[in-house]
C-alpha positions as CSV (number, residue, x, y, z in Angstrom):
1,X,2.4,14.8,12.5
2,X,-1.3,15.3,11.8
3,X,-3.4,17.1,9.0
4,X,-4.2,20.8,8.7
5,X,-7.0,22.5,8.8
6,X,-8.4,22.2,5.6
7,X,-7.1,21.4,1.7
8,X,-7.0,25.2,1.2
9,X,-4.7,25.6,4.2
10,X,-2.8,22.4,2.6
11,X,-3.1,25.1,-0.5
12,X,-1.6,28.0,1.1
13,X,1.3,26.1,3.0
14,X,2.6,24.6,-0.6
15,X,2.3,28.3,-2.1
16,X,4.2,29.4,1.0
17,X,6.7,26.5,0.5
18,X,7.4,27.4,-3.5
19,X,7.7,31.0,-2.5
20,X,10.2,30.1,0.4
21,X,12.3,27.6,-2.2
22,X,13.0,30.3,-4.4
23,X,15.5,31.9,-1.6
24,X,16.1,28.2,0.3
25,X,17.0,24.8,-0.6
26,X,14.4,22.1,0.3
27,X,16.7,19.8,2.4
28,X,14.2,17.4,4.4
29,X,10.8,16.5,3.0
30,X,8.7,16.6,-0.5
31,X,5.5,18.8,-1.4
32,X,4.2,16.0,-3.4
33,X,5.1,12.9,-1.6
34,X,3.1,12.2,1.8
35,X,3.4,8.7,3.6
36,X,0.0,8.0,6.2
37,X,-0.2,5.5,8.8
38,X,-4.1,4.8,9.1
39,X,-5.4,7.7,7.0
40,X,-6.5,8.0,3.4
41,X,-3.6,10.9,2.4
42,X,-6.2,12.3,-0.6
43,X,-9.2,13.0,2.0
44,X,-7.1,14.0,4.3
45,X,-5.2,17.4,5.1
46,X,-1.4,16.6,5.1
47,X,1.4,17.7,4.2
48,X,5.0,16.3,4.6
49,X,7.0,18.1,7.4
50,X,9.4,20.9,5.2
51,X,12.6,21.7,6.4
52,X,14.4,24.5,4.4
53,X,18.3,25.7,4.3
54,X,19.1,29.3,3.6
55,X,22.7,30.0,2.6
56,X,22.8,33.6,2.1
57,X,20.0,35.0,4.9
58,X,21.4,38.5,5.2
59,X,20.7,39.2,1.7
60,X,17.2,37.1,1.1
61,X,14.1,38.7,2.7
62,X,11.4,36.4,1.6
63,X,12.5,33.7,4.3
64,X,11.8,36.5,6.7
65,X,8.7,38.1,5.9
66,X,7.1,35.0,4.5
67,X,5.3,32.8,7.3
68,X,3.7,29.4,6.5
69,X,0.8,28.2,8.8
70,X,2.2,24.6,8.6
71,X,5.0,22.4,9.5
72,X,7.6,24.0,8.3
73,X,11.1,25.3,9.2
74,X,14.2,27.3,7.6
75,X,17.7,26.8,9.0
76,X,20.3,29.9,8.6
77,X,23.9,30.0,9.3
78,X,25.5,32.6,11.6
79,X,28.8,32.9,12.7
80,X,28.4,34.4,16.1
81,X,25.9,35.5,18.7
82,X,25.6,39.1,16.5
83,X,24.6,37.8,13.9
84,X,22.1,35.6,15.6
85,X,20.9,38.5,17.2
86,X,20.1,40.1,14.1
87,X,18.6,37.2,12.2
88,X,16.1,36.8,14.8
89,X,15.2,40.8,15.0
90,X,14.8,40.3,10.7
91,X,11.5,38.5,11.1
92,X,10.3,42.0,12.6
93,X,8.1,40.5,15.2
94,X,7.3,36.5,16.4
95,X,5.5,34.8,19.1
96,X,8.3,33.3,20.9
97,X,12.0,32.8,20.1
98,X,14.4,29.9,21.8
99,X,18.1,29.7,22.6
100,X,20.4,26.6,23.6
101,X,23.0,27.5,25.1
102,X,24.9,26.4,28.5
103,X,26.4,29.7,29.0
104,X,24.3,32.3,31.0
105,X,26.3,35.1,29.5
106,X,25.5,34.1,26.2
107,X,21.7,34.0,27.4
108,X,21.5,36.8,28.7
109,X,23.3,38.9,26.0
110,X,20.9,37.3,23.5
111,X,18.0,37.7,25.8
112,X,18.6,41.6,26.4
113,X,19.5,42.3,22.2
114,X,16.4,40.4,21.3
115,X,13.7,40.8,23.5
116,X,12.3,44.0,21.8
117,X,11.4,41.7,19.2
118,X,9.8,38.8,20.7
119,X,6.5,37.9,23.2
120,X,8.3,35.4,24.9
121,X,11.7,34.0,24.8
122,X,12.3,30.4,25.8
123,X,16.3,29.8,27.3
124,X,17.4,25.8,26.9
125,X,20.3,24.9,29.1
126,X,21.3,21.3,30.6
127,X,19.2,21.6,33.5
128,X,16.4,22.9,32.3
129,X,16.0,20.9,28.4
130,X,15.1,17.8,31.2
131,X,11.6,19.1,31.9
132,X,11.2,21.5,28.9
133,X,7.6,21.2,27.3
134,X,9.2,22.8,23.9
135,X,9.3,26.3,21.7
136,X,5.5,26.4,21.5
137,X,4.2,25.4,24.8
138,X,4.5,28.9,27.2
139,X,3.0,28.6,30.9
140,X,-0.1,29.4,31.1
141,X,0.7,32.7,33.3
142,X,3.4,34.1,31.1
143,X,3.0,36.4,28.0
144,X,1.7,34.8,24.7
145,X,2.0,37.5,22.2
146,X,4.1,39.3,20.3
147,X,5.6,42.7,19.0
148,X,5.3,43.6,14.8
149,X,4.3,40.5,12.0
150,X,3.1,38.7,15.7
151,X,0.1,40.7,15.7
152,X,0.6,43.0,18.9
153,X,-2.2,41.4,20.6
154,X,-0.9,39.8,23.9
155,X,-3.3,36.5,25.4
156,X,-2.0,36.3,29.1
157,X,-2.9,33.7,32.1
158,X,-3.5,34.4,35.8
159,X,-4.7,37.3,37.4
160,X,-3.1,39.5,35.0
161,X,-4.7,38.7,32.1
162,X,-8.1,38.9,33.8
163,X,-7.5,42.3,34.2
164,X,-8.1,42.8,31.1
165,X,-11.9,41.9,31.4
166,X,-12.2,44.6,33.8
167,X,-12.6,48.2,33.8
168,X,-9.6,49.4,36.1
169,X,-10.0,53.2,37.5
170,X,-8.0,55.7,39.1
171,X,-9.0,56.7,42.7
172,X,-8.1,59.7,44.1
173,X,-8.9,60.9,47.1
174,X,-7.4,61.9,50.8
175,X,-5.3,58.4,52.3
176,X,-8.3,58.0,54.5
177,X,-10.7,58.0,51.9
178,X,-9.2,55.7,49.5
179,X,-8.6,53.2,52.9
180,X,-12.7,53.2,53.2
181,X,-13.2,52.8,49.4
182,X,-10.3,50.1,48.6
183,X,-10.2,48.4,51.6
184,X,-6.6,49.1,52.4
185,X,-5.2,51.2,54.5
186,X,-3.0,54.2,53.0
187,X,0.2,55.8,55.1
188,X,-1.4,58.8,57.1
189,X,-5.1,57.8,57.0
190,X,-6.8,58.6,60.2
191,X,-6.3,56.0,62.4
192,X,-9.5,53.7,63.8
193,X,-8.5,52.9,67.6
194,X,-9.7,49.1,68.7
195,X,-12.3,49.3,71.4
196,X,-9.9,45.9,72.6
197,X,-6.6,44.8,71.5
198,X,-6.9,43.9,67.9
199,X,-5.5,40.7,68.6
200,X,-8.6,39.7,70.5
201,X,-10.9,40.0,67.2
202,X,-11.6,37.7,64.9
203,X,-10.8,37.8,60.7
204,X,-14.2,39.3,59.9
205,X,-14.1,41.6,62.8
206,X,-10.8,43.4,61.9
207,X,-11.2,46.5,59.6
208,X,-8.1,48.2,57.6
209,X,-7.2,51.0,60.1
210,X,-7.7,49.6,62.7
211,X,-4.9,50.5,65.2
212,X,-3.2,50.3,68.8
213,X,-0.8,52.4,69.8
214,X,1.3,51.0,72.5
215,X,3.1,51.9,76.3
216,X,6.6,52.5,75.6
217,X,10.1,50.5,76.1
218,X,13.7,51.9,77.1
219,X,16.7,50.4,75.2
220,X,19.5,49.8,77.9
221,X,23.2,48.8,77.3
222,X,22.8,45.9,78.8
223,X,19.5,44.7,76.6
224,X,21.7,45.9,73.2
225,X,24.7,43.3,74.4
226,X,21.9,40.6,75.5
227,X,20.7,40.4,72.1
228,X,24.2,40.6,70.5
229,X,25.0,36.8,72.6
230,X,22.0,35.7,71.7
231,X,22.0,36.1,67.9
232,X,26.2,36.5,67.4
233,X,25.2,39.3,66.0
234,X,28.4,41.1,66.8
235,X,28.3,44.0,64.3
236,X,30.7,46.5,65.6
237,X,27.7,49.2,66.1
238,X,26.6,47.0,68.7
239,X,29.8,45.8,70.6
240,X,32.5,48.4,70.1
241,X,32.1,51.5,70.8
242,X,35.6,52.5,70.0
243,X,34.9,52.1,66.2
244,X,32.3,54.7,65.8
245,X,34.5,57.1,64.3
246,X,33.8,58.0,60.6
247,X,30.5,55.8,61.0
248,X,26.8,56.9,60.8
249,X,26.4,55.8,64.1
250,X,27.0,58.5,67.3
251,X,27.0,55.9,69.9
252,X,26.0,51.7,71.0
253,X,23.0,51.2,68.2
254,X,20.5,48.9,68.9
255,X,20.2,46.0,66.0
256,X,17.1,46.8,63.8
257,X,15.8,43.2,63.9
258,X,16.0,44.0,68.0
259,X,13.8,47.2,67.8
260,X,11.2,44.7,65.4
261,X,11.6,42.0,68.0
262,X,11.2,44.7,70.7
263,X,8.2,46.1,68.7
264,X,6.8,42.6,68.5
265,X,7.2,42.5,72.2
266,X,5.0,45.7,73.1
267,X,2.1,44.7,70.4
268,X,1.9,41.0,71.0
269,X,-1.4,40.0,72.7
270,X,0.0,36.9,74.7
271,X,-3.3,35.4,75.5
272,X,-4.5,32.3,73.4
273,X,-6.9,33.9,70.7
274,X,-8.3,34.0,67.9
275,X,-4.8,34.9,66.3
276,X,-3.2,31.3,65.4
277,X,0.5,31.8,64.0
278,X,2.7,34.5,63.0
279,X,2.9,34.2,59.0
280,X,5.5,36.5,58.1
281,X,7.4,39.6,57.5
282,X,6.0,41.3,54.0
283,X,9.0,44.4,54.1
284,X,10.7,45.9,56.6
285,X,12.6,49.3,56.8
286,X,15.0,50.8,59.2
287,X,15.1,54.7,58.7
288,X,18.0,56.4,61.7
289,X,19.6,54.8,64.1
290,X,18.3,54.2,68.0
291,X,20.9,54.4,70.8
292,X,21.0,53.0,74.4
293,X,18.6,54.8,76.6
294,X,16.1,55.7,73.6
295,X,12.4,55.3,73.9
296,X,10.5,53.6,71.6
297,X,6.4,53.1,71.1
298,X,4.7,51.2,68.8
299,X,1.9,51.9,66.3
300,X,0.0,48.5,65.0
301,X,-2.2,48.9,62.2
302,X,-4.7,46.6,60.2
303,X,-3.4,47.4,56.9
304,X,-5.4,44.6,54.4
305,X,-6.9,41.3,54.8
306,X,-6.7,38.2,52.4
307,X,-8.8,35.5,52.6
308,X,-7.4,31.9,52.5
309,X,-8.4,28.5,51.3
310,X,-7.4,26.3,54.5
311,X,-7.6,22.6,53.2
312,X,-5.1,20.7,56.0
313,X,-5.6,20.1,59.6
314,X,-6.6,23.2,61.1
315,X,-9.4,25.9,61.5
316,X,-10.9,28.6,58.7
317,X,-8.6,31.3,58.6
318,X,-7.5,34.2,56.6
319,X,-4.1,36.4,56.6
320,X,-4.1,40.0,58.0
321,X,-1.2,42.2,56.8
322,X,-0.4,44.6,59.7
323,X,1.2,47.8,59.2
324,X,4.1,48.2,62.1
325,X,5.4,51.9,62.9
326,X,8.5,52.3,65.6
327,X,8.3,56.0,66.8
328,X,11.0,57.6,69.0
329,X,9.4,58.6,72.2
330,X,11.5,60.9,73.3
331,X,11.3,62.8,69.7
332,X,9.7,65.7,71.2
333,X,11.9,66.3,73.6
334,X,15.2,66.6,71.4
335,X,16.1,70.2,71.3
336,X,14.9,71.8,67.9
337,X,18.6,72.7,67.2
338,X,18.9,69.3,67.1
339,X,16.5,68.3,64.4
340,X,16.4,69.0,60.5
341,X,12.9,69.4,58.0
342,X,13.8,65.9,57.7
343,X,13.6,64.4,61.0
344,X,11.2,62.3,62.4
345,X,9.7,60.5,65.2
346,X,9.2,57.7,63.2
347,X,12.5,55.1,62.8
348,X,11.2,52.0,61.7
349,X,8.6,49.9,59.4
350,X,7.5,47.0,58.9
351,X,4.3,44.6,57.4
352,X,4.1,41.6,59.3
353,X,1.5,38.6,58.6
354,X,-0.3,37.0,61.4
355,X,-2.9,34.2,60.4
356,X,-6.0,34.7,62.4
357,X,-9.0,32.4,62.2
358,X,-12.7,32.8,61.6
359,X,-15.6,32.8,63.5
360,X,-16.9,29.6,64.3
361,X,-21.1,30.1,64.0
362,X,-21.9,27.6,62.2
363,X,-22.8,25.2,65.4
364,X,-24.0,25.1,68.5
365,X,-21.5,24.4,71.8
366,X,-22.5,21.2,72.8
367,X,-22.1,21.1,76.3
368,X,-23.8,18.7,78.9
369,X,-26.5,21.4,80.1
370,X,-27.0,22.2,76.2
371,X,-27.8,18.4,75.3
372,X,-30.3,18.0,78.1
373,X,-31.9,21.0,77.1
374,X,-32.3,19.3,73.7
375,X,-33.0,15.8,74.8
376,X,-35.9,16.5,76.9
377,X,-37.6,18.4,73.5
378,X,-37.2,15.1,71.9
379,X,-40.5,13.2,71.9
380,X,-40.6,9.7,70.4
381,X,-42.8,10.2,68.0
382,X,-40.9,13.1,66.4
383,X,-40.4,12.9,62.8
384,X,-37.4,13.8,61.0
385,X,-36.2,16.5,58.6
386,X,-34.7,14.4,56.7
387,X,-33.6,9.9,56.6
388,X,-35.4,7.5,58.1
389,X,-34.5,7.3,61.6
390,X,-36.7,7.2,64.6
391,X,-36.4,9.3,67.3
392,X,-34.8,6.1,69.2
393,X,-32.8,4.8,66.7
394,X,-30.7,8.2,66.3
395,X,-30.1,8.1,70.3
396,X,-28.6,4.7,70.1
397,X,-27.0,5.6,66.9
398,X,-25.2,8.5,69.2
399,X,-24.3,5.9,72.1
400,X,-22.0,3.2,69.7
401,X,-20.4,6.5,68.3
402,X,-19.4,7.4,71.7
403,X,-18.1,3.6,72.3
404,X,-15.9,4.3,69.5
405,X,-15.4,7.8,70.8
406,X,-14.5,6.3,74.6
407,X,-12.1,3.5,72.9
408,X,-15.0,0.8,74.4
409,X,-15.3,-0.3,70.6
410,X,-11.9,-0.4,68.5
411,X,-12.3,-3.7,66.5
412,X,-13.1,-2.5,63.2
413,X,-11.6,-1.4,60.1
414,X,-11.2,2.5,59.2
415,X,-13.9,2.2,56.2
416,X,-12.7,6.0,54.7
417,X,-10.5,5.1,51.4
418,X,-6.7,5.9,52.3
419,X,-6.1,7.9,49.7
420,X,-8.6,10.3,50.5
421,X,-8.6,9.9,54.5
422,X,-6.3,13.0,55.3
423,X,-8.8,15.3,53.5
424,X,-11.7,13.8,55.5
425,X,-9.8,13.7,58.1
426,X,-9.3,17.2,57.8
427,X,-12.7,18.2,57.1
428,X,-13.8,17.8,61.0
429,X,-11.7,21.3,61.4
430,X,-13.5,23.4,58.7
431,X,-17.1,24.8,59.5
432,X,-19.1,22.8,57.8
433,X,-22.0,21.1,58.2
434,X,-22.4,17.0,57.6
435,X,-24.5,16.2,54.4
436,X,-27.8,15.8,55.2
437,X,-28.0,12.3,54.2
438,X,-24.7,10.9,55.7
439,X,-24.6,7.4,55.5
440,X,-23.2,5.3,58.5
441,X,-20.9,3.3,56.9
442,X,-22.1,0.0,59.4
443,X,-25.3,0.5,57.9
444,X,-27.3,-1.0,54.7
445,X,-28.5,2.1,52.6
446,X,-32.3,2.6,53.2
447,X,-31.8,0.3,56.5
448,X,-32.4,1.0,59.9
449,X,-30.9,-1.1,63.0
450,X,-32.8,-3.4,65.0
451,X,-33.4,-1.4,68.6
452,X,-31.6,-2.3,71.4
453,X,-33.4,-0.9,74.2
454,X,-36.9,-1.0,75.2
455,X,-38.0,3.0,74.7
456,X,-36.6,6.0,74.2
457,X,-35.8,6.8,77.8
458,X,-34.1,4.1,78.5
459,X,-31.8,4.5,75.4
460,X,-31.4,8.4,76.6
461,X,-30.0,7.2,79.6
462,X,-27.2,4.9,78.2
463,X,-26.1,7.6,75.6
464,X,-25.7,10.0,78.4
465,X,-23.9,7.1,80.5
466,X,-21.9,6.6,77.4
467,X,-21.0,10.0,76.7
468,X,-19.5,10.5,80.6
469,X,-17.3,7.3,79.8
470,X,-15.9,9.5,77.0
471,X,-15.4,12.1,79.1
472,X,-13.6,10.8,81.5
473,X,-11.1,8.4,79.3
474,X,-9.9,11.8,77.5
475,X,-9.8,12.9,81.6
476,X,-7.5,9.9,82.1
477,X,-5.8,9.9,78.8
478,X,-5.1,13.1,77.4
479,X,-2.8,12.2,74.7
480,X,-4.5,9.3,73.7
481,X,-5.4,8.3,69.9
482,X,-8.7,6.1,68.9
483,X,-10.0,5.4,65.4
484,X,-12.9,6.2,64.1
485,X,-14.9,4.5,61.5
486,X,-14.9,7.3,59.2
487,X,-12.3,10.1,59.8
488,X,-9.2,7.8,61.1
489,X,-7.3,8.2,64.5
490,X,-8.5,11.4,66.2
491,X,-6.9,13.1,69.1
492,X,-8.7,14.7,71.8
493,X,-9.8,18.2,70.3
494,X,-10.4,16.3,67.2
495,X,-12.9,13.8,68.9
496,X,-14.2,17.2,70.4
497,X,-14.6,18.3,67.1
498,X,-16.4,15.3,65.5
499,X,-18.9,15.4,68.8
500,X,-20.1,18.8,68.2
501,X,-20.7,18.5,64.5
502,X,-22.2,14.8,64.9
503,X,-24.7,15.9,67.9
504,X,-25.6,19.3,66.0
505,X,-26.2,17.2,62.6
506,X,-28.6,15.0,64.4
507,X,-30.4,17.7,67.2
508,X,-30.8,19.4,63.8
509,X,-32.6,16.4,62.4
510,X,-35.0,16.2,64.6
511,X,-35.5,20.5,65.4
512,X,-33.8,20.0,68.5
513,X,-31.3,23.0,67.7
């Protein structure tokens, strides 16, 4: 236990103490005794931890409405979970209030009865006492604050409580309006039809309303029994037609998660894009019934974008949340006997999650045309932005990279730490530029290689020569592996990926690109 604050606060606790033992018997501790272990107890602060016993706490008040800001505690007798209950609502107001108990009825009846009185409430069972931090220590997105004597105030963690630095307003306006203003889109705004399916754009391309509306599908009997085998989902709707009666259902239903998967089916774009993974299913909601024979269409809608921090193997990306509307097609056609004020064309929604990557233009494709363009700028007296390298030394720098690159040179040691490889490793996917002044790890700092050929077009033409040997062994191995000094064992694409951001580091260098 350390000191207080201050001697007065020393002060106050003792007054708060006397005033406490005039209702509660002192039972552990001393006012006037204090034992230190490497402190001078007169200069210091302290005061010996109190604990205090109240007999009679239904009739004594003070050990209710008096609090001391100090290290002490008052223990009251109950005899059963009532009782308890009201002995914690007599403080009229606390921070945070804790229960042991291995019985979630027992929780949860005190929880209820006691909350109105408490900011947070900490529950102790067997599993969770293991890993508890204690009373006093709440997570730093929950609640800290409390009702009555605990002030009122609230100090809350997270996103919520930084709301509270904010000035929050009330938007009205028509659903299409408040889509421009908030950037999401709002059920019946005007729709914004994609020039191209939106699966063809990128993450910063795709705008909230953005829409395509479909061609159209026809449930048959024999697609309604296909998916039933498939799934086992053998719900008597789909497979017996002899149950109907005193059902909902008029005749063989198609399964909702069929009419989704059938929805999926008519707004999939199946060609590779810039659409990388399907990332979820926010809600989805089946409103009536579809039959056999029933047409459906499908209206796809950009409903929000969330940007993403992308930190493993894999390009920049963000999540767009797509708003998915099933219409009956044949709607229109039912005769208007048939319908009610609260029928509808529409029988299904749903907000699915597809991740979809950024644009990459940050670098320059670095194909062979593209390099020869750039090498026959380079003039071998050409200075650099930035290091020390020669015009000549950077070219044959580039060449025993590509031995690595072609698996010609493989007797070395990774010289990246292991324990933070994987995230270097993974930095060749994000869309970043190298450091300026990138060190080669073969290479004394301030240091420059001893030249290996005679000029600057002979060492051209054995990084180009070099370069085609790369080439072709991904060619002849497409699966294969190599190591790299610096980023580990790279694949194919990855390899790819270190070529176009080494070559664009170094044409930049020298105002090549």
């Amino acid at each position: 236990m350390g000191s207080l604050v201050s001697h007065q606060q020393v002060q106050a606790v003792r007054d708060s103490v006397n005033d406490l033992a005039k209702e509660a018997q002192i039972v552990y501790g001393n006012l006037d005794t204090i034992e230190t272990i490497g402190a001078d107890a007169k200069k210091g602060a302290f005061i010996s931890p109190i604990l205090l016993r109240a007999d009679h706490p239904f009739q004594n008040t003070v050990i209710h409405e008096r609090e001391a800001f100090g290290p002490v505690s008052t223990i009251m007798p109950y005899k059963n979970l009532d009782e308890a209950i009201t002995l914690a609502q007599m403080g009229k107001g606390s921070l945070v209030s804790s229960i042991a108990t291995n019985d979630d009825k027992i929780a949860k009846d005190y929880v209820v009865n006691a909350a109105s009185h408490h900011g947070r409430i900490l529950v102790i069972n067997r599993e969770s006492a293991k890993e508890s931090t204690g009373h006093g220590s709440p997570l730093p997105y929950l609640v800290h604050g409390g009702p009555g004597r605990a002030g009122g105030g609230e100090e809350m963690g997270g996103m919520r409580g930084i709301k509270h630095y904010l000035q929050r307003t009330a938007i009205q306006g028509s659903p299409t309006t408040i889509t421009e203003i908030t950037g999401i889109y709002q059920q019946n705004a005007k729709y914004k039809e994609a020039e191209q399916h939106p699966f063809k754009y990128h993450w910063e391309d795709i705008q909230p309303g953005m829409s395509l509306k479909t061609h159209k599908r026809t449930f048959t009997d024999t697609d309604i029994m296909n998916f039933a085998n498939l799934t086992w989902d053998h719900f008597y709707a789909h497979t017996d037609i002899t149950s109907l009666d005193g059902s909902i259902f008029e005749k063989r239903t198609a399964h909702g998660y069929f009419i989704i998967s059938a929805a999926a089916g008519l707004f999939v774009y199946p060609n590779k894009g810039p659409v990388a993974a399907n990332y979820g299913l926010d809600s989805i909601r089946f409103l009536r019934p579809l039959y056999h024979n029933d047409t459906i269409y499908v209206r796809l809608t950009c409903k929000e974008k969330v940007d993403r921090d992308v930190t493993s193997a894999e390009h920049p990306s963000g999540i767009v949340k797509w708003h998915v509307e099933v219409f009956d097609a044949n709607f229109e056609n039912r005769p208007e006997k048939n319908k009610t004020e609260k029928d509808s064309p529409l029988v299904a929604v749903a907000t699915i999650l597809t991740m979809v990557e950024k644009k990459q233009e940050t670098f320059v494709e670095m194909t062979s045309e593209k390099i020869d363009a750039c090498l026959n700028n380079l003039k071998a007296d050409a200075k650099p932005k930035w290091g020390i390298m020669t015009p000549q030394h950077m070219i044959e720098h580039l060449e025993y990279t590509y031995k690595i690159a072609s698996g010609d040179l493989q007797d070395f040691e990774i010289a990246t730490p292991e324990k933070i490889l994987e995230k270097v490793h993974h930095s060749l996917y994000n869309y970043e530029k190298f450091p300026k002044n990138s060190r080669f790890p073969l290479l004394e700092k301030d240091t420059l290689e001893v030249l290996k050929h005679p000029d600057l077009e002979t060492a051209i033409e054995k990084f180009k020569g070099q370069r085609e040997r790369y080439i072709e062994y991904f060619k002849e191995y497409p699966d294969a592996k190599l190591k790299n000094l610096v980023f580990g064992e790279l694949n194919r694409y990855e390899s790819y990926l270190l070529e176009r951001k080494h070559l664009n580091h170094h044409f930049e260098q020298f105002g090549l690109l």
